[in-house]
MIGU-838630 format. One line per 4 residues: number of its first residue (from 1); their letters; for each residue x, y, z of C-alpha. Coordinates in Angstrom, 3 decimals, decimal comma, m for minus. Layout:
// MIGU-838630
NUM) a) X Y Z | ...
***
This chain:
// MIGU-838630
1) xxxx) m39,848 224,536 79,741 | m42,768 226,815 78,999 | m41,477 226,912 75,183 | m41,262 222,982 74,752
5) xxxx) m44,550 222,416 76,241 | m45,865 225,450 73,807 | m44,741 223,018 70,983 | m46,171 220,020 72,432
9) xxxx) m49,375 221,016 72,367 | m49,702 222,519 69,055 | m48,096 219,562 67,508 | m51,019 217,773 69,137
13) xxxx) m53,597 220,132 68,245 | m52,525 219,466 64,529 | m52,112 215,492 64,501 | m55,591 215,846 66,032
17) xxxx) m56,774 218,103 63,588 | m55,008 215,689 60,540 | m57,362 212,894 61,946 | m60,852 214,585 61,902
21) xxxx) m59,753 215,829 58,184 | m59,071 212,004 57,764 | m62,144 210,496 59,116 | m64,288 212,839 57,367
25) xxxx) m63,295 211,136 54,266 | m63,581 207,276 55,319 | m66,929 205,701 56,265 | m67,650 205,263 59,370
29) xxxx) m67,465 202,175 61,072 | m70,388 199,470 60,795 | m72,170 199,135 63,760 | m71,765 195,646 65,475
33) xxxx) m74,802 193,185 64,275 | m77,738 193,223 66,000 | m78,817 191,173 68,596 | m81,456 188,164 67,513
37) xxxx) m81,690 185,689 65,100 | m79,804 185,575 61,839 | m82,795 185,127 59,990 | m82,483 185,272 56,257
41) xxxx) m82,786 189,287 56,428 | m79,585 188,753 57,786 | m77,745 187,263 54,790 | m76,291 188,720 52,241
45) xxxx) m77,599 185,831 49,581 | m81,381 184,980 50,941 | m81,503 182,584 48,369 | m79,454 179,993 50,484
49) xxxx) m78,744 177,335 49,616 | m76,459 178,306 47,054 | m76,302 175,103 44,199 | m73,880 176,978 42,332
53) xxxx) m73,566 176,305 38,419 | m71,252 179,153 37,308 | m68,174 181,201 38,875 | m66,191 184,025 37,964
57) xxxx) m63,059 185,928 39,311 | m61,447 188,972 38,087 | m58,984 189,961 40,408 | m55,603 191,838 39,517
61) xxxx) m54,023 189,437 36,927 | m56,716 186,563 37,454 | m59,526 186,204 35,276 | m61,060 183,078 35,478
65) xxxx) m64,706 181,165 34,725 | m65,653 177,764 36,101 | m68,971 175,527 35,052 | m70,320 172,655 36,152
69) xxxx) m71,433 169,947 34,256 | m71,511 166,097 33,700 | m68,178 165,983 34,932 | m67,710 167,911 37,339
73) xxxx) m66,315 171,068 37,667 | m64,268 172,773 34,536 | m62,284 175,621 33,855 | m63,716 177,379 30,904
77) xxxx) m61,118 180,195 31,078 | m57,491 181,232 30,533 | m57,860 177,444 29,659 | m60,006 174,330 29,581
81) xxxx) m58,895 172,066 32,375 | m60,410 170,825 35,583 | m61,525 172,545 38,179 | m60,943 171,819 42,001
85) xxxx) m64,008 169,547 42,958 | m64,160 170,770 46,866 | m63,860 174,532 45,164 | m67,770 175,231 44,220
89) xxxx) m69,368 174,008 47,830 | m66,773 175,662 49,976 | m67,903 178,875 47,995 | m71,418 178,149 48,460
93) xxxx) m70,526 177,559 51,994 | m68,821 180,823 52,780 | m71,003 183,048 50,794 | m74,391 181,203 52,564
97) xxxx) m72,918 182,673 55,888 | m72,624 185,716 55,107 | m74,002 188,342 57,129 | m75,367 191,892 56,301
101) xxxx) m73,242 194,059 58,776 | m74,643 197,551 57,705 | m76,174 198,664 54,568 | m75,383 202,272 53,624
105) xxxx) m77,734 203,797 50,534 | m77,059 205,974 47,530 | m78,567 208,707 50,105 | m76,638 207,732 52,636
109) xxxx) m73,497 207,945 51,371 | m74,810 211,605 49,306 | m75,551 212,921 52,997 | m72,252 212,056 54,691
113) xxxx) m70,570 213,918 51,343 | m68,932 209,850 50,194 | m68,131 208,764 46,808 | m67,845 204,467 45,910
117) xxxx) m64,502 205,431 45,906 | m64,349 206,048 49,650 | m65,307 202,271 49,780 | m63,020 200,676 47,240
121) xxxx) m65,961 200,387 44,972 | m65,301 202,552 42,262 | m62,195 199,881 40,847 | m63,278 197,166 42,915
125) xxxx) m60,006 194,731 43,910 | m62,029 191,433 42,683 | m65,462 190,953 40,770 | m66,834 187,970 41,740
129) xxxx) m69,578 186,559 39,276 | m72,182 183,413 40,198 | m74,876 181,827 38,774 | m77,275 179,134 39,908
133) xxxx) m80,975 177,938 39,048 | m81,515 180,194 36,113 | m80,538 183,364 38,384 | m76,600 185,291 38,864
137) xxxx) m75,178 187,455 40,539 | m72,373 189,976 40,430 | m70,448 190,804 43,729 | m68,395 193,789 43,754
141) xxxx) m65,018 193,359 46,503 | m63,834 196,838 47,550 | m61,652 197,698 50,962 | m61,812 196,500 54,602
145) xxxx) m64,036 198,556 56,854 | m61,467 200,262 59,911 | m63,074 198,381 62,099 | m64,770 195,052 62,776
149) xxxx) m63,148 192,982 60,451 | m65,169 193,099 57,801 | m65,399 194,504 53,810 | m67,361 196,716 51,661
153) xxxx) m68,913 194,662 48,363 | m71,744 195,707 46,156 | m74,217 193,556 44,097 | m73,819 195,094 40,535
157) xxxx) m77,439 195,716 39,893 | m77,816 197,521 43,670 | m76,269 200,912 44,483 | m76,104 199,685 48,517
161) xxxx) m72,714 199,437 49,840 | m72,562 196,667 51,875 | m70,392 195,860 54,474 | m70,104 192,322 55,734
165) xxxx) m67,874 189,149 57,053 | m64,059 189,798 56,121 | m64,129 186,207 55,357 | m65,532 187,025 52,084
169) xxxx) m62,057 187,523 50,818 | m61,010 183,963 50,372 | m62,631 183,568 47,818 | m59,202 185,930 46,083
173) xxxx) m57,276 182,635 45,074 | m53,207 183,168 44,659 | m53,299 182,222 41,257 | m56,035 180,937 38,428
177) xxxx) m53,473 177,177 39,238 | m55,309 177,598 42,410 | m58,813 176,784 41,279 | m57,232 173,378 39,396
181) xxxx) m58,210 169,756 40,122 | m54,788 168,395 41,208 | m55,715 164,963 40,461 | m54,526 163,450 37,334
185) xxxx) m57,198 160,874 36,848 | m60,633 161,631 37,567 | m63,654 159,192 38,235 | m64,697 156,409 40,350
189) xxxx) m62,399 153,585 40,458 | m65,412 151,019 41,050 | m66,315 152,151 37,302 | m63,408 151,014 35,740
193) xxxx) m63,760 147,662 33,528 | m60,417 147,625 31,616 | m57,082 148,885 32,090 | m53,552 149,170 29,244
197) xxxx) m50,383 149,524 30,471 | m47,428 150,169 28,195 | m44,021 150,598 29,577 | m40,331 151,060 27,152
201) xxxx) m38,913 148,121 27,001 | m41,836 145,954 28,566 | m44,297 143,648 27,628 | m48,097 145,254 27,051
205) xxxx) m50,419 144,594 29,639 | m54,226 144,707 29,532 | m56,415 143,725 32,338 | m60,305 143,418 32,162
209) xxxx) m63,407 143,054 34,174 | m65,261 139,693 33,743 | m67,638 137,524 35,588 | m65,509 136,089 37,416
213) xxxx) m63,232 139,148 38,629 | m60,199 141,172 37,045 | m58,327 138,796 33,811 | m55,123 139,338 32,442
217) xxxx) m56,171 139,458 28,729 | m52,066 140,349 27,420 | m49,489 139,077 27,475 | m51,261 135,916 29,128
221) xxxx) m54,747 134,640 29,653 | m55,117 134,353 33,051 | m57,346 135,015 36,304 | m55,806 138,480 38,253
225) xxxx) m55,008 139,383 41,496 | m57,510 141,636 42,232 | m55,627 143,317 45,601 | m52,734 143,884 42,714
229) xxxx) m55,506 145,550 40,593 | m56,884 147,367 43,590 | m53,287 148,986 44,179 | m52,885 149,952 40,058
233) xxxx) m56,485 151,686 40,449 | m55,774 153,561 43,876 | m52,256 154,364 42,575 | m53,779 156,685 39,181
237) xxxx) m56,902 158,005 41,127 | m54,925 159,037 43,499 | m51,808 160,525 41,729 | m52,026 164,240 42,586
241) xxxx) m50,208 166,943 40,365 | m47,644 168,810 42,340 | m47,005 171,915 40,168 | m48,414 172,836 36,974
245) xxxx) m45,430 173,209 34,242 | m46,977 174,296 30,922 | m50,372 174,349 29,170 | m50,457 173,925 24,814
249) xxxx) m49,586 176,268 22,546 | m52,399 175,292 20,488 | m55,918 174,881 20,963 | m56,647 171,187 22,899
253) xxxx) m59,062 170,624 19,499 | m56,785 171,559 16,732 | m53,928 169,711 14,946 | m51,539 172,796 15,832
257) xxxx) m51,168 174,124 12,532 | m49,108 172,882 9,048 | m45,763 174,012 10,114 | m46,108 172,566 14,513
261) xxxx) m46,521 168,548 14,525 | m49,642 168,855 17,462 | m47,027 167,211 20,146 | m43,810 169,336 19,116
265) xxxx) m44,429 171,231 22,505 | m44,626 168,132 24,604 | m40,614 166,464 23,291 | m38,950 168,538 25,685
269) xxxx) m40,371 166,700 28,279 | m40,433 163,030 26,940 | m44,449 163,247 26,588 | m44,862 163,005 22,960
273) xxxx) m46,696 159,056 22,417 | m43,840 157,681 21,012 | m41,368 158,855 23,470 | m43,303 158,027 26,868
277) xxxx) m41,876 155,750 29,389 | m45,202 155,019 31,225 | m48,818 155,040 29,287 | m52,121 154,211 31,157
281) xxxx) m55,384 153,568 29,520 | m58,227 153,325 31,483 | m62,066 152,751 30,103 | m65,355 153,119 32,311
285) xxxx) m68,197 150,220 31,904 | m70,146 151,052 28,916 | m67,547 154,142 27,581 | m65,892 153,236 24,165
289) xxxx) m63,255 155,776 24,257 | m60,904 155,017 27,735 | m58,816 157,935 29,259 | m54,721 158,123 29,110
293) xxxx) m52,377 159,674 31,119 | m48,753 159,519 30,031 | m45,750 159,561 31,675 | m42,275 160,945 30,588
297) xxxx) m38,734 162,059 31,628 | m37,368 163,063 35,133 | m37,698 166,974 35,902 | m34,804 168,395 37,622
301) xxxx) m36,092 168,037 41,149 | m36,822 164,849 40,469 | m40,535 164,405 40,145 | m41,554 163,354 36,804
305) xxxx) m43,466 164,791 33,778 | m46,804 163,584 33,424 | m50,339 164,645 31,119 | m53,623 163,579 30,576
309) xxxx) m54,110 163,358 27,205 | m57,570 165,009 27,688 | m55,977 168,160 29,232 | m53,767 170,577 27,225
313) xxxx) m51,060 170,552 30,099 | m47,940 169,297 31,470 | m47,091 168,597 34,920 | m45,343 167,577 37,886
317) xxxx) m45,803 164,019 39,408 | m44,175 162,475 42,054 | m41,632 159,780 41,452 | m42,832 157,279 44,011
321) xxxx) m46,350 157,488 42,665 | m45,207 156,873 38,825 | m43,166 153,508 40,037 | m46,471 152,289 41,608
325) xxxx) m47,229 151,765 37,780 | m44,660 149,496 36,702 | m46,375 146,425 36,868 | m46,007 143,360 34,940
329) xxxx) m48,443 140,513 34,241 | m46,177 138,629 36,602 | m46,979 140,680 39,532 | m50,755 141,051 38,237
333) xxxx) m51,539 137,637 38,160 | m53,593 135,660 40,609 | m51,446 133,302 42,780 | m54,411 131,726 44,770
337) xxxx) m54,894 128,611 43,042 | m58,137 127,962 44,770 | m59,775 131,963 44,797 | m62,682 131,431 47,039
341) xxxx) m64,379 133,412 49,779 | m65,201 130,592 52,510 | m68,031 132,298 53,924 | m69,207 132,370 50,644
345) xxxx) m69,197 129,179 49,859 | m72,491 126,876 50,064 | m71,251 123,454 48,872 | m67,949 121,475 48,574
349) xxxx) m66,842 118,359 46,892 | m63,537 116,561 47,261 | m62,665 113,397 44,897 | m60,275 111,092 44,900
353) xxxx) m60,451 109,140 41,568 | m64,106 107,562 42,430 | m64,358 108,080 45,975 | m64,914 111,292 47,613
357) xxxx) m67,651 113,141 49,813 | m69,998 116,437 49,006 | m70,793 118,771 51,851 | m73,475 120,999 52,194
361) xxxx) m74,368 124,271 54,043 | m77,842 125,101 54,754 | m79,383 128,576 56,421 | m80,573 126,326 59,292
365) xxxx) m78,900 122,976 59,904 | m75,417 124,307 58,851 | m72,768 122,339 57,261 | m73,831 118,923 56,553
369) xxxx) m72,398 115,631 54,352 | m74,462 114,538 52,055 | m72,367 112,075 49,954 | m71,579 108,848 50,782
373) xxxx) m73,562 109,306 53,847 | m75,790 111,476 55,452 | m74,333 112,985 58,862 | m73,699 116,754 60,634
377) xxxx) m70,389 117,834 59,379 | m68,046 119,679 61,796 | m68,095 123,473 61,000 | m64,620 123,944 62,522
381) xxxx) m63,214 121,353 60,244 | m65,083 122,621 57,041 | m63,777 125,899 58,275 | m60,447 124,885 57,956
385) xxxx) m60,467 123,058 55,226 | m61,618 125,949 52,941 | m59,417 128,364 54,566 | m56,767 126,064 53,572
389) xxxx) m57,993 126,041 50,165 | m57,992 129,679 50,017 | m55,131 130,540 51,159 | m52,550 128,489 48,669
393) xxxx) m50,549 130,215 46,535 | m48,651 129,316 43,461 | m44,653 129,555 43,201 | m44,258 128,916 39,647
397) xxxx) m46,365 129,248 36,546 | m46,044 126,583 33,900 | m48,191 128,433 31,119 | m49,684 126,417 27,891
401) xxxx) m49,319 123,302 29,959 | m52,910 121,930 29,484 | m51,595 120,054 26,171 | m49,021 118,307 28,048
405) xxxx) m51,275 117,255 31,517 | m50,167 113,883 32,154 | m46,175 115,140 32,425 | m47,706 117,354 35,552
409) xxxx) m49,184 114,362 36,889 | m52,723 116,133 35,759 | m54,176 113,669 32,978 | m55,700 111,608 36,074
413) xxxx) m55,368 113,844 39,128 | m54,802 112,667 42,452 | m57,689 114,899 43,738 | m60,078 117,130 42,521
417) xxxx) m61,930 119,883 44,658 | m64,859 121,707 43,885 | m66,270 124,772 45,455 | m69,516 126,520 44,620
421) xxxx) m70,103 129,955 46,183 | m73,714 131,649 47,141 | m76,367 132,197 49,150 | m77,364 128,696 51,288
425) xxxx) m80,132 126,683 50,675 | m82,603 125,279 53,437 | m83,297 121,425 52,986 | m85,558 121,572 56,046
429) xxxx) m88,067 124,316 53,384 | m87,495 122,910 50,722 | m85,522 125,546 49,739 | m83,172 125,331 46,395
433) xxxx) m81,011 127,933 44,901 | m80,440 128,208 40,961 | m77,178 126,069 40,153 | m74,036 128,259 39,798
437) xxxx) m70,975 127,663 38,182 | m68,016 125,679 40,316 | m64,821 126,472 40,830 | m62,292 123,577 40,543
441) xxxx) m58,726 122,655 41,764 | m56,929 119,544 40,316 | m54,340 118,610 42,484 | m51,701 116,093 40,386
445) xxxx) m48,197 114,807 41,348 | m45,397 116,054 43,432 | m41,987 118,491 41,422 | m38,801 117,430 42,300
449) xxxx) m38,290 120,651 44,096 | m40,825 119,106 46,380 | m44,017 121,281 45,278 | m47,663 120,209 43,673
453) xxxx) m48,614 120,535 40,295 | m51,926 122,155 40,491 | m54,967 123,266 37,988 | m57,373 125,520 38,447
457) xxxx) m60,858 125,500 36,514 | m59,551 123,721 33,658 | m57,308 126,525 32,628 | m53,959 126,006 29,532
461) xxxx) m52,085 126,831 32,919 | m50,557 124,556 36,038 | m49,365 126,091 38,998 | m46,570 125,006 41,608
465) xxxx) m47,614 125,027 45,562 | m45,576 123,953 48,270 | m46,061 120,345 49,512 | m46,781 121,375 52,886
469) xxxx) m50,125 122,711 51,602 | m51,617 119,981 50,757 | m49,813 117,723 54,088 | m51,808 119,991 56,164
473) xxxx) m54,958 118,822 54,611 | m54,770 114,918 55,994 | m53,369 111,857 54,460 | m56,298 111,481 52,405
477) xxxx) m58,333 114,843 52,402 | m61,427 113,070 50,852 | m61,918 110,953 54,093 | m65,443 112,107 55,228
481) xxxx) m64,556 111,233 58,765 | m62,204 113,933 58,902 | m65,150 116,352 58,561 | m67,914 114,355 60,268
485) xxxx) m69,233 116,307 63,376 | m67,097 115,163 66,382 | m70,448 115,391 68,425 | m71,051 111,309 69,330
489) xxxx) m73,797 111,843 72,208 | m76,262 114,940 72,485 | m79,270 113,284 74,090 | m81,478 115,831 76,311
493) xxxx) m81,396 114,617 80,010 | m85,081 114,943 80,411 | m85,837 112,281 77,846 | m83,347 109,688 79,703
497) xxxx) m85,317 107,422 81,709 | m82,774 104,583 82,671 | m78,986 104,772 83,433 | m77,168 101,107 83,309
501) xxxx) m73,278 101,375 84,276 | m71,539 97,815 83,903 | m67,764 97,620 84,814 | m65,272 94,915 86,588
505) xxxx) m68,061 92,660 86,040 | m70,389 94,544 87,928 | m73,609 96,420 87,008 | m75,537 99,495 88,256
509) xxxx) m79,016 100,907 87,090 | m80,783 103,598 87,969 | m84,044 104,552 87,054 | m86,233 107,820 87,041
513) xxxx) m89,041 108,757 89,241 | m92,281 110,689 88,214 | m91,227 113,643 90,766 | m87,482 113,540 88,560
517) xxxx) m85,453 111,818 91,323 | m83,691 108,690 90,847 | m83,416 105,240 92,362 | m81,521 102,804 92,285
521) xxxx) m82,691 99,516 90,694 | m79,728 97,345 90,739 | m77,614 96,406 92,875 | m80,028 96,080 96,209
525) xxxx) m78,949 97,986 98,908 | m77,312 100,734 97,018 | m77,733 104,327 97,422 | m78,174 106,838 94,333
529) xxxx) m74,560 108,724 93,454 | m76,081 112,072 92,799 | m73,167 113,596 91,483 | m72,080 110,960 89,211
533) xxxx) m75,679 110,879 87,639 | m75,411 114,687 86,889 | m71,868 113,987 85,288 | m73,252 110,824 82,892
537) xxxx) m76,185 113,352 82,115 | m73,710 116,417 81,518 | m71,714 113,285 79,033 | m74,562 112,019 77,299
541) xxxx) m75,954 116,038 76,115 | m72,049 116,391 74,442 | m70,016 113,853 74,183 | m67,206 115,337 72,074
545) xxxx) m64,637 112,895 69,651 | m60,870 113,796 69,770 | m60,632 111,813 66,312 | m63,029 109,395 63,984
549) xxxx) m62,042 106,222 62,611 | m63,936 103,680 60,040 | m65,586 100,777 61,984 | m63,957 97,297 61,059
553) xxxx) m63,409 94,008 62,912 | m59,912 94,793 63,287 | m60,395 98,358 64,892 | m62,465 96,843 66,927
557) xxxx) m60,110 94,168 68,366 | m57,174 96,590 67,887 | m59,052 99,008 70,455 | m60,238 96,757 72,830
561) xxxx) m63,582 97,618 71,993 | m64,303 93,727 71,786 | m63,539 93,392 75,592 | m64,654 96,789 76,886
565) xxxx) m64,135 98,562 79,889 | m67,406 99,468 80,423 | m70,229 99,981 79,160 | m73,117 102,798 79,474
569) xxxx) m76,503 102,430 78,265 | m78,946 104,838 78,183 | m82,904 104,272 78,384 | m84,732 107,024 76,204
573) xxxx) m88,364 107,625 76,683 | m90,380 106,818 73,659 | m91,986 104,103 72,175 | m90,189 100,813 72,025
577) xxxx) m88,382 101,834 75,017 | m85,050 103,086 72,398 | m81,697 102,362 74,042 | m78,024 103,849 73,401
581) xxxx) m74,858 101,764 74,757 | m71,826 103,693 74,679 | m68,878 101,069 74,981 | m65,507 101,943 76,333
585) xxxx) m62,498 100,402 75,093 | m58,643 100,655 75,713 | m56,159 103,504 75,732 | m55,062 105,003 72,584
589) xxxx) m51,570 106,676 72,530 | m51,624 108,958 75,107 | m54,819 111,609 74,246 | m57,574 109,273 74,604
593) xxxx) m59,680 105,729 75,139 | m60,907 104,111 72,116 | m65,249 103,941 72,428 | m68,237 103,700 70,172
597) xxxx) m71,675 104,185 69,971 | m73,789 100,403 69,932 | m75,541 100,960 66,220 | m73,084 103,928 64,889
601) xxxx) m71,147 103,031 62,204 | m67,611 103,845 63,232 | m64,981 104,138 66,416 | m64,028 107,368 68,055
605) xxxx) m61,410 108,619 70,597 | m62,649 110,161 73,431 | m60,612 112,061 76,085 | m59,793 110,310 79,043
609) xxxx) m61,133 113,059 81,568 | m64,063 112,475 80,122 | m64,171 108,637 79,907 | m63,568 108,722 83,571
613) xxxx) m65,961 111,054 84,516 | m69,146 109,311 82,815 | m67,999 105,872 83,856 | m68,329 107,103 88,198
617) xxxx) m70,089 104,298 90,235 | m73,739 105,565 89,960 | m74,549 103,902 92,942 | m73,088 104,438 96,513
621) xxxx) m72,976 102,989 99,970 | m75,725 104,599 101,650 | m74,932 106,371 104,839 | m75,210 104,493 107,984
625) xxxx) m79,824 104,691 108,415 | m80,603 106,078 104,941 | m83,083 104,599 103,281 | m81,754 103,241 99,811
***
């Protein structure tokens, strides 16, 4: 026993002595920060913020430079490509945070008998180069401390050994592929102004930018779907590479020699011009020279091929997001008829051979008709009449058409709508905008597959939309009673001075006091119906139409208007003493009683619930010793 624990103990002796030969080599620890404020003392870069305009890595087999400029960050070197645009401000982020954790000096380190070795320094594992606002920087990465979590780096012109966050080594990528934009395309999308698309075996399409929205320019002239054109544009900016495959042979500037056709080195994977399946050309507003990526054969995990022809490199694409670009003028072009924002819209016009009607919107009144006649228009009419406009769509295309109109039913169409879209004017200020151009619909005769022959803005094209569109609108969608304000009374009860009820051949009138009451003025001995007065009041501030109708002899007699019910006149204070008779006629189907306004120009529908409550006895027995 007394031999093994002999043994014991001078095996620990020596592991013990191993260790203080050890330490005596390393560095000591840092010491943990000190207490306070991270003031910039603190940092390793006091020159925070960092607005970094250069970067360089060397680290084992990467050796790399990035710059900024016009457009964004670029690889300079192995290779002039892109550079990851996130890259530069999560550097400048790390390295701004980056605390001094101890300093150790040139006499430091000479007193405790260390070399830059003993910190990693003397080969360094990365060199990290920066440069911003005329000044740089060269950081020197060497090992992690033993304890703390944090590394040794040196500034190249400094012979401090610094130790500081362990963080610092993130900015080690895997690989130079690493620092690489991923996106294929870059750029703003809302900068785009024309787009080519050429497919194998498909017609050429090219879309551009005008004042009136997106226009398929080839293989037809015609007005494009913008959300279509939205979904091309999101679909290349937001194509992302998923593995780099090759960068040129050659340099990106030079024809590749006399013996090497420049695009030899692209064949193999179907990306040589002439041999693409997919090529996208895209040019910015006021940029002659647009930007095309190109598209070629299936790699054998099934993504696809792809370059930008301003990059020296091949790479990997996903499937899915190269079939997003197989569009056809077909799917591009605009099937609204009718393209209109309603709440953009200030003014619209509806004809029907001579007749029609022109409404109005202004900031203040709102939506008013101003042609044949003057009266409030009905916003939840106009509403839906322009939503209805908006949202037809065609189901056929009948291009060139325009030389052959009348076989569409189009040489004298049936209707004719015209929309003009902007800001409101304000008839009350005599405000008036500058006239803008309209957009117009002609609406002409009916397919045998039971659809409508439309044309939009005079176009060489007529478009087929379903019958039912234009059966929502009405039998005759130019009526202006279909969009007249459905608001018959909306007289303030404070300027009624006079109620006179006459029904069954009987008639009640009440009149107002100075104090506000009421009395009764005919028949004697009647007592004021307090409640029915507060309902004929409640009536006569909004009395709502279920439908309109044109005023005529025969609607008259046909409604039973010429024998009424009752009738209910109104005394309005003023001069002249101004009186309005609302007169009560017969049933119509089963949503309403036929009435009109005395003076008003046409016949209305009201609902019975409210017929019945505005037409109460306004007078009452009066209880047994009131006073009448």
């Amino acid at each position: 026993m007394r031999a093994r624990t002999f043994v014991a103990l001078a095996a620990a002796v020596a592991v013990t002595a191993g260790m203080v030969w050890l330490t005596g080599r390393q560095p000591p620890p840092p010491p943990p920060a000190a207490p306070g404020p991270a003031g910039a003392e603190a940092r390793i870069f006091a020159q925070a913020p960092l607005d970094l305009e250069g970067i360089g890595i060397e680290a084992g087999d990467i050796s790399a430079e990035m710059a900024r400029g016009p457009d964004g960050w670029m690889l300079t070197r192995p290779l002039r490509a892109p550079a990851s645009p996130t890259l530069a401000s999560r550097w400048a982020s790390l390295l701004e945070d980056l605390r001094r954790r101890d300093t150790i000096t040139a006499a430091q380190r000479s007193e405790r008998k260390l070399e830059l070795a003993d910190y990693g320094l003397d080969r360094p594992r990365a060199t990290i180069s920066l440069a911003w606002g005329g000044a740089s920087r060269v950081v020197l990465l060497g090992h992690e401390a033993p304890l703390g979590g944090t590394v040794y780096v040196r500034f190249s012109d400094s012979d401090d050994v610094i130790a500081t966050d362990g963080a610092i080594t993130n900015l080690i990528p895997p690989s130079v592929q690493a620092l690489r934009d991923r996106a294929l395309l870059r750029g703003e999308m809302d900068r785009v102004s024309k787009i080519e698309v050429r497919r194998k075996g498909a017609a050429f399409v090219q879309l551009a930018l005008s004042d009136t929205g997106w226009r398929l320019q080839q293989p037809i002239a015609s007005q494009a779907d913008p959300s279509e054109v939205n979904a091309l544009l999101k679909a290349l900016f937001g194509m992302r590479t998923m593995s780099f495959v090759k960068d040129s042979p050659f340099d990106a500037t030079a024809a590749g020699g006399d013996d090497v056709p420049p695009e030899a080195w692209l064949e193999p994977y179907g990306l040589a011009a002439d041999d693409a399946d997919v090529r996208v050309t895209v040019w910015d507003a006021g940029v002659e020279t647009g930007r095309e990526l190109v598209f070629g054969k299936e790699a054998p995990d099934h993504s696809v091929y792809a370059r930008n022809r301003d990059i020296a490199s091949v790479v990997n694409v996903s499937s899915s997001s190269v079939a997003r670009l197989f569009v056809s003028a077909d799917l591009l072009r605009e099937r609204r008829v009718f393209p209109i924002n309603p709440s953009d819209v200030e003014s619209i016009a509806i004809r029907r051979r001579a007749a029609g009607l022109v409404m109005q919107r202004g900031r203040s009144l709102g939506w008013r008709i101003t042609e044949p006649a003057q009266w409030d228009a009905e916003p939840a009419a106009v509403k839906n009449l322009l939503n209805s406009l908006a949202a037809w769509r065609s189901v056929a295309f009948h291009d060139g058409a325009a030389t052959n109109l009348a076989a569409f039913g189009l040489d004298t169409p049936g209707y004719t709508f015209e929309a003009v879209a902007g800001q409101p004017s304000d008839p009350e200020r005599g405000d008036k905008q500058p006239e803008r151009p309209a957009r117009r619909l002609d609406v002409g005769g009916v397919s045998a597959a039971r659809t409508v022959y439309v044309r939009a803005d005079g176009g060489d094209s007529v478009s087929e939309v379903p019958l039912h569109s234009i059966s929502a609108l009405g039998e005759n969608p130019a009526d202006p009673l279909l969009y007249r304000s459905r608001t018959i009374l909306a007289v303030q009860p404070d300027h009624i001075l006079a109620i006179t009820l006459e029904k069954f051949g009987r008639k009640q009138s009440v009149n107002r006091q100075p104090d506000g009451s009421w009395r009764v003025a005919e028949p004697a001995g009647r007592a004021v119906n307090t409640q029915a007065i507060a309902n004929v009041l409640l009536g006569a501030a909004n009395l709502r139409a279920i439908r309109i109708h044109p005023r005529s002899m025969e609607r008259i007699a046909s409604s039973g208007l010429d024998r009424p019910q009752a009738l209910l006149t109104f005394t309005l204070d003023g001069e002249g003493g101004i009186q309005k008779t609302l007169v009560i006629g017969g049933p119509s189907r089963a949503d309403g009683v036929f009435a009109m306004v005395r003076g008003m120009d046409c016949v209305f529908v009201a609902a019975s619930s409210d017929a019945e409550l505005i037409t109460r006895d306004i007078t009452a027995e009066p209880f047994p010793g009131a006073r009448p």
